[in-house]
N, C-alpha and C positions, 0 to 999 in steps of 0.2 A: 504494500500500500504506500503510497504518496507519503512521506516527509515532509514536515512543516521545515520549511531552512530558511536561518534570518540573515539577511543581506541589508549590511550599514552602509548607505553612502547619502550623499547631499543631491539636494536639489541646485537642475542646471539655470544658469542664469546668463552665458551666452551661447549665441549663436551663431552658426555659419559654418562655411570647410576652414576658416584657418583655428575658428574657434575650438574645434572637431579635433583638427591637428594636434594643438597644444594639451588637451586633455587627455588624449591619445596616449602624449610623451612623458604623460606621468603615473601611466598605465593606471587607470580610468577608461570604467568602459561606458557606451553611452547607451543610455535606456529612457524608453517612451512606455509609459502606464496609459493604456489606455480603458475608458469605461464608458458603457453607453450612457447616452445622455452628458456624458458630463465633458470640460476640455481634457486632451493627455495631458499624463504629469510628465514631467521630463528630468531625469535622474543621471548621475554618474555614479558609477558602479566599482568597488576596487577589483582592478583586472582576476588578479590570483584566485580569492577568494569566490569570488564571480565563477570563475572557467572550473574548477572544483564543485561548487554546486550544480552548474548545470549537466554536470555526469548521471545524474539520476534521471531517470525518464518520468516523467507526467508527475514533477513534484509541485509542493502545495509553499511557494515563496512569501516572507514577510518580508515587507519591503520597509527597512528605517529610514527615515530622513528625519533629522531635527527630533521633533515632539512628534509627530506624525507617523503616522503605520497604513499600507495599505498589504491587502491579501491579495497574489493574484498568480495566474501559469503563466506558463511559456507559450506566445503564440508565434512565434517566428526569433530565428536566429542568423544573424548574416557576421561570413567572415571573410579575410582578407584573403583574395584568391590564392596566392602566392607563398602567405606566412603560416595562413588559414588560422588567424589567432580572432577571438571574436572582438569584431567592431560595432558593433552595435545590436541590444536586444527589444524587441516588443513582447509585452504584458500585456494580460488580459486581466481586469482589476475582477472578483471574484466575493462573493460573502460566502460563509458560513449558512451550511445548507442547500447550496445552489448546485443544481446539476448543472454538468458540460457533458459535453460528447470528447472525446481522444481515444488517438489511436494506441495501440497498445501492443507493441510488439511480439511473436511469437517464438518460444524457442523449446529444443526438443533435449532430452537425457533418456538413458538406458541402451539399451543394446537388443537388436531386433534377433529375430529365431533362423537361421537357415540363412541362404545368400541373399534376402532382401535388405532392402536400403530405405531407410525412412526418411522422405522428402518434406519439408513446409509449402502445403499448396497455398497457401495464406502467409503472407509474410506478419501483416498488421491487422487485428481486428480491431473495429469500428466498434467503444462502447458508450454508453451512458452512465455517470456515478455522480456522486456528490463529492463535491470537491475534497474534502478530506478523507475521501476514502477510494482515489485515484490509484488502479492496479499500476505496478510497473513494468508488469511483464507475465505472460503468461509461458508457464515451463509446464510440457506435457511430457509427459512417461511413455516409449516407446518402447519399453521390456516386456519381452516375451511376442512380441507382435511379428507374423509372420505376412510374406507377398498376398498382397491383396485387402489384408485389414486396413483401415482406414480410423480415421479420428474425426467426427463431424464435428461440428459448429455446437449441436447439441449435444456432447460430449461433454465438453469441458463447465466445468464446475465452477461459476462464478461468485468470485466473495457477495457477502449479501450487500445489497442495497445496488449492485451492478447488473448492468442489462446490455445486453449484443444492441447494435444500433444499426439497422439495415444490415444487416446479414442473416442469407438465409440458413435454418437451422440446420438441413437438410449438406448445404456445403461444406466439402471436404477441406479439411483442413490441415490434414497431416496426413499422406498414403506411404504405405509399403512396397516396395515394387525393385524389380529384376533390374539393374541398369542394362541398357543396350549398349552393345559394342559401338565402341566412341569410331568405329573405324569397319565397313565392312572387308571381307578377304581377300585380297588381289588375287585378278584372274589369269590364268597364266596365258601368255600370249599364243596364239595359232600362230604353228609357222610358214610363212611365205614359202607359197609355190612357183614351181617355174615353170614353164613348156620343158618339157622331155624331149629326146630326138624323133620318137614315135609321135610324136602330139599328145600322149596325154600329160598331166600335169603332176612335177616331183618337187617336193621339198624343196628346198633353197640348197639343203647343207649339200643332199645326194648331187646335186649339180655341180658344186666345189669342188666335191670329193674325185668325180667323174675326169672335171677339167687338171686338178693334179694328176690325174693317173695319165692323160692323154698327154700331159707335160713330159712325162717319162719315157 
């Protein structure tokens, strides 16, 4: 389940790229709270401390600044194509009690029966929760499971108060299955005929063979 994680930093007071820059260089990240109905907030973040929390997937952020606290998730993260260190993050401001939708990653443990291979047909599933009770990740058991079993959508066992969100229950989420040869078996080549002295038609090699002997 989601993590409450508290993130100290100040509210922003300028603007701009060179302004962007400078806060940048003091490793400060920049952040927009955003909430409906109301203006964004606009925060700077401390880099480290920042890039550390958001290693958790679909967590539940307290945002400090000053006197002030807001609750809210990750809705978008962008970072620096080349350093790929985060430059800037967007929030979604959030109450106590309030459902979202997020996505919620799929992953698999155990070890399957026989030469079958357990694949993720579902990488992410779509759910609905209340914010403080946001899965992080759903980890399925694939022990004992031989080619052809499968793991539906209606399989998997959701903490309470969590609900699938447009997915049907019926869709595979996890199958068993043979891998196919990444490669099929090279054919061997037919070999090149010739005309023969009679007309009909000889091998390639036997005509080689013939014209060395007549060499002699």
């Amino acid at each position: 389940m989601a993590d409450r994680i508290k993130l100290e930093g100040v509210e922003r007071t300028e603007f701009g790229k060179g302004a962007a820059r400078r806060i940048r260089m003091t490793n400060q990240v920049l952040a927009t709270v955003y909430a409906g109905g109301k203006d964004p907030l606009f925060l700077q973040l401390p880099m480290r401390e920042t890039t550390n929390a958001l290693r958790r997937k679909n967590a539940l952020y307290e945002l400090v600044f000053g006197k002030e606290d807001r609750l809210a998730v990750v809705k978008d993260i962008q970072r620096n194509p080349v350093k790929q260190i985060i430059e800037h993050i967007d929030f979604y401001e959030v109450v106590a009690g309030e459902k979202i939708t997020v996505e919620v990653p799929v992953f698999i443990e155990g070890e399957t029966k026989g030469t079958g291979v357990a694949f993720i047909d579902i990488q992410q599933l779509s759910v609905r929760a209340d914010v403080t009770n946001l899965p992080e990740n759903f980890t399925l058991s694939v022990e004992g499971l031989q080619e052809g079993d499968k793991i539906f959508a209606k399989d998997i066992e959701l903490p309470e108060g969590v609900e699938l969100f447009e997915v049907d229950p019926e869709e595979s989420v996890v199958s068993v299955q043979i891998p196919q040869e990444e490669a099929a078996p090279e054919e061997t080549a037919a070999p090149i005929e010739v005309p023969s002295m009679n007309g009909s038609p000889e091998p390639a090699a036997d005509a080689d063979a013939a014209a060395d002997a007549d060499a002699k």
